[in-house]
N, C-alpha and C positions, 0 to 999 in steps of 0.2 A: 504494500500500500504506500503510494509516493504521497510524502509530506509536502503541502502545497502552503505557501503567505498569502492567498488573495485578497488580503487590502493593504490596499497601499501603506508604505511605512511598519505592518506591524513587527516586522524585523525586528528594524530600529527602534520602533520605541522599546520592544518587549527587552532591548540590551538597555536601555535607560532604564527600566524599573529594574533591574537585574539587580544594578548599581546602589539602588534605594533599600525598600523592603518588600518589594514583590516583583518575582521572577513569573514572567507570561510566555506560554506558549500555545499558541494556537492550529488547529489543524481543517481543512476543509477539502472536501471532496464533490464533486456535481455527481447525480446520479446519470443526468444525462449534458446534451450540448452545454446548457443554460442550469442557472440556481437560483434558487429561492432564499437559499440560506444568507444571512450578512453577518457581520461581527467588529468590531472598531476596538481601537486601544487607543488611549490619549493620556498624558503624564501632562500636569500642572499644578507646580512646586510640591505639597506634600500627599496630592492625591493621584493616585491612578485610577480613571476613567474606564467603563466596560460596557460593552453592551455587544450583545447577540441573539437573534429571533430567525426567525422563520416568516416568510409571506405564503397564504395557505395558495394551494394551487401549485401548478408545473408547466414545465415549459417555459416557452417567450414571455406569455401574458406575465406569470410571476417573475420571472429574470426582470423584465421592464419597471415592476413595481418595485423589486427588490433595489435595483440602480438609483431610483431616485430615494428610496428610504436610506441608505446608503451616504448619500451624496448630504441628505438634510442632518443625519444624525451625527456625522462630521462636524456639519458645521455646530448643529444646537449642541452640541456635547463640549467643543473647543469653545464656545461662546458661556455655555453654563457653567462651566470649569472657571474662564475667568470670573464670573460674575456669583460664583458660590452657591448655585444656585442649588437645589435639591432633588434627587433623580427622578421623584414622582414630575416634578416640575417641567422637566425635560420630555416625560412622558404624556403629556398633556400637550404639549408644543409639539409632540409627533405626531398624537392624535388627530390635534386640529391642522396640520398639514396632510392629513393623509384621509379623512372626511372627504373632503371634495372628489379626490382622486378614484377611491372605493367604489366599484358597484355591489351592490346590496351582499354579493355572494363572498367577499374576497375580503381579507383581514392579514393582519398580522399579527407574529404573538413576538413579543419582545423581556429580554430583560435588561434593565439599564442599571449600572451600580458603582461606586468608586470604595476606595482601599484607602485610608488614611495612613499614614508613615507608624502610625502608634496599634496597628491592627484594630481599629475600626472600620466595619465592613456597615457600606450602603446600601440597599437595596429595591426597585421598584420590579413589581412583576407582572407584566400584562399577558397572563393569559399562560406563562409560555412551560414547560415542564421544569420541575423543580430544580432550580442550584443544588449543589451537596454540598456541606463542609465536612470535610475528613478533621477531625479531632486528634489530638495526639493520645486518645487513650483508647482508638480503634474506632470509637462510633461516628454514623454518618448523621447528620444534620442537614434536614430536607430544610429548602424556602419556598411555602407556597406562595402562590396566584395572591397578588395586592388588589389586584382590581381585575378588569374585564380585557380581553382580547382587544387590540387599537386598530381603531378606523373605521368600526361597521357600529357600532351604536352610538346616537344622538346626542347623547349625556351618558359621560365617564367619569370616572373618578377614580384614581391611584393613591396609594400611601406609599409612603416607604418604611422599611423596616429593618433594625438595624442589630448587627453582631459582632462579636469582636473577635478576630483572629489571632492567638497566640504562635512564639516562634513554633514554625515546620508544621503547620496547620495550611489546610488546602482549601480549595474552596474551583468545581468543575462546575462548567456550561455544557448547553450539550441539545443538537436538534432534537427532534422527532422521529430524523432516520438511524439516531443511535437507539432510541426507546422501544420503536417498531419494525428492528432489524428483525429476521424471522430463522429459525431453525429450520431446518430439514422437515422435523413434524409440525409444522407451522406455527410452531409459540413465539410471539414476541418475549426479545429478548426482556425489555421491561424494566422499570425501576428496580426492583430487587435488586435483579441481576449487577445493575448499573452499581449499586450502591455497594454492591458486594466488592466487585470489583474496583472498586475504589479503595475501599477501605485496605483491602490486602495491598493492592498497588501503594499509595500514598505510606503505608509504613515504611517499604523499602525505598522510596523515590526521591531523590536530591533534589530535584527540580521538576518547574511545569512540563518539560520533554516527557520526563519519564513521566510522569503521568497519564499524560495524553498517548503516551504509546503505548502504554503496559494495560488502559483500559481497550483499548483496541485489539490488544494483543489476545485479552482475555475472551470480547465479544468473537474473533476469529479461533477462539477452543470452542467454544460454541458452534460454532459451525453454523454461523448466521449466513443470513445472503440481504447485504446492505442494498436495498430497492427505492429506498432516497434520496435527496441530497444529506451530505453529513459533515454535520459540521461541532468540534469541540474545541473551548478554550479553557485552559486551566491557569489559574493562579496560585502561587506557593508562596507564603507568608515567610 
């Protein structure tokens, strides 16, 4: 499986947070020509910025909506960052950028979050399948759903909800095509699984690499057949 950067800079920035207190690494795959999947990393002074979702749908149609959410959460994320802003806040400003754009059928599910330099973790969640934080005393720590999926309903509302990461403590993203990856007898692979494999991964793992690869690693003992797009980022405290 070739490890792929498709947004611009996240290289780079993920070697500036390396430097700080949160090493990032990210991984993405299309299931086909085009993706649905997006993901951004942004560092401003003692926070690092996150965010990664899914546009429902495949193909072009989604690839088209996924570019322009892409292109706005850039910006309102680098613009929020400076202005202190709070990730529900930011979530609300995607919403009402992406209302117009929406036909009734087509959403997205996002999560937006930043890392403080002191292991305080942010978090808003629209919609999207649960964060995990790996703990340093084996357990995983799900974050659900803050408010509703972004772009298909009238009036929304987000909160953010907030946790604190201590040293060698993890905290994984992760699509829909890592949760509904499917087995031979056709079980999705599924949160359990996810969670499980985190938790054994993250004890042995030095960094967000090995994270992101050792759960992959494990989804592939499984003997899954990845039929979406997929896309993970992890961060390590």
């Amino acid at each position: 499986m070739q490890e792929m950067s498709a947004v611009r800079g996240v290289t780079v920035r993920g070697l500036e947070a390396r430097a700080t207190r949160g090493d990032v690494f990210a991984f993405s795959r299309a299931a086909r020509t085009f993706t649905g999947d997006f993901y951004f990393t942004h560092r401003e002074h003692e926070l690092l910025w996150f965010t990664l979702g899914d546009v429902s749908g495949k193909g072009l149609p989604a690839a088209i909506v996924m570019a322009m959410i892409q292109e706005e959460l850039e910006h309102r994320i680098t613009s929020c960052a400076t202005a202190h802003c709070d990730p529900s806040t930011t979530m609300m400003r995607l919403h009402t950028f992406l209302r117009p754009l929406m036909d009734s059928r087509r959403f997205a599910t996002v999560v937006i979050g930043n890392l403080r330099d002191d292991g305080l973790l942010t978090i808003a969640n629209a919609g999207h399948p649960s964060p995990l934080i790996a703990r340093r005393d084996g357990s995983i720590e799900p974050i659900d759903s803050t408010g509703p999926v972004a772009g298909l309903l009238p009036t929304s509302r987000w909160c953010s909800i907030q946790r604190r990461l201590a040293r060698n403590e993890s905290l994984l993203l992760y699509s829909d095509g890592l949760l509904e990856a499917r087995t031979a007898e056709g079980d999705e692979f599924g949160s359990d699984r996810i969670a499980d494999a985190l938790g054994r991964t993250a004890r042995d793992s030095r960094d967000a690499r090995s994270i992101v690869n050792g759960v992959l690693a494990n989804a592939r003992e499984h003997d899954v057949a990845f039929e979406d797009d997929l896309t993970l980022l992890a961060i390590r405290f």
